[in-house]
N, C-alpha and C positions, 0 to 999 in steps of 0.2 A: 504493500500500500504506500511507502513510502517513495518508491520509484515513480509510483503515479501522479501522486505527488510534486514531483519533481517537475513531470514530464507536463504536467498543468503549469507547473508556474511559468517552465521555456515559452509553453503556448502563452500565455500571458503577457509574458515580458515581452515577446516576438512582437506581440500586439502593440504592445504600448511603441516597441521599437521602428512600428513598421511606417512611420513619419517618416523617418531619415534613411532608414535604411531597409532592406528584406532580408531580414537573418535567414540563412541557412538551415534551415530545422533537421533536413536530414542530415546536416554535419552536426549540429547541436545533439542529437539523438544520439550520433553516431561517436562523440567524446561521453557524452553521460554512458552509454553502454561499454567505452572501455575503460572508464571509469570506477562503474560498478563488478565489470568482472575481475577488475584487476585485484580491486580489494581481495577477492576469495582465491583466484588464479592469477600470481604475479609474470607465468610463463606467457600470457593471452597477451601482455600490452603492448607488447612491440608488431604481435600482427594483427594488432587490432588499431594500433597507431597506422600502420601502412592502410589497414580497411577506410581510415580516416581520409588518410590523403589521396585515397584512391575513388571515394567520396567525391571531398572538394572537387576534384579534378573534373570528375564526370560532370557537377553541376557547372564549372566554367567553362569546359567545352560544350558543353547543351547551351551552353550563352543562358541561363536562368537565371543565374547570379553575376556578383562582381566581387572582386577580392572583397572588397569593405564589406558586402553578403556572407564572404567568407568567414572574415575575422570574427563580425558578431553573433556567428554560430558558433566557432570555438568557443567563447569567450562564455557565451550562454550554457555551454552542453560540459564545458570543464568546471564552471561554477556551480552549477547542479551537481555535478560528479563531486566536488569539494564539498555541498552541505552535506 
């Protein structure tokens, strides 16, 4: 329940973000999830870092986002991973 949690407040804050910028939410999703596994499985973070950037990447080649898209998805989905 607590991950849900989480995954409400990124929708949230995306919300409130989404004036200046369009966060990222599958990359936010996609740090909150290695986040969370890393805590239980410290082996998962490095291919779950690469799932990250392999993420980002597909969003800026799809031209959906833009770096600064980018950034406020990590920024979103690693802060939820820290609370």
């Amino acid at each position: 329940t607590v991950v849900l949690g989480l995954c409400a407040a990124i929708g949230g804050l995306s919300a409130l973000a989404a004036r200046w910028c369009k966060p990222s939410l599958h990359v936010a999703f996609a740090c909150l999830a290695t986040g969370v596994l890393g805590l239980a499985w410290a082996q998962v973070v490095l291919p779950m870092g690469l799932f990250v950037l392999a993420v980002g990447w597909s969003r800026l080649h799809l031209q959906r986002h833009t770096i600064a898209d980018m950034v406020a998805g990590v920024l979103l989905g690693t802060g939820a991973a820290w609370c």
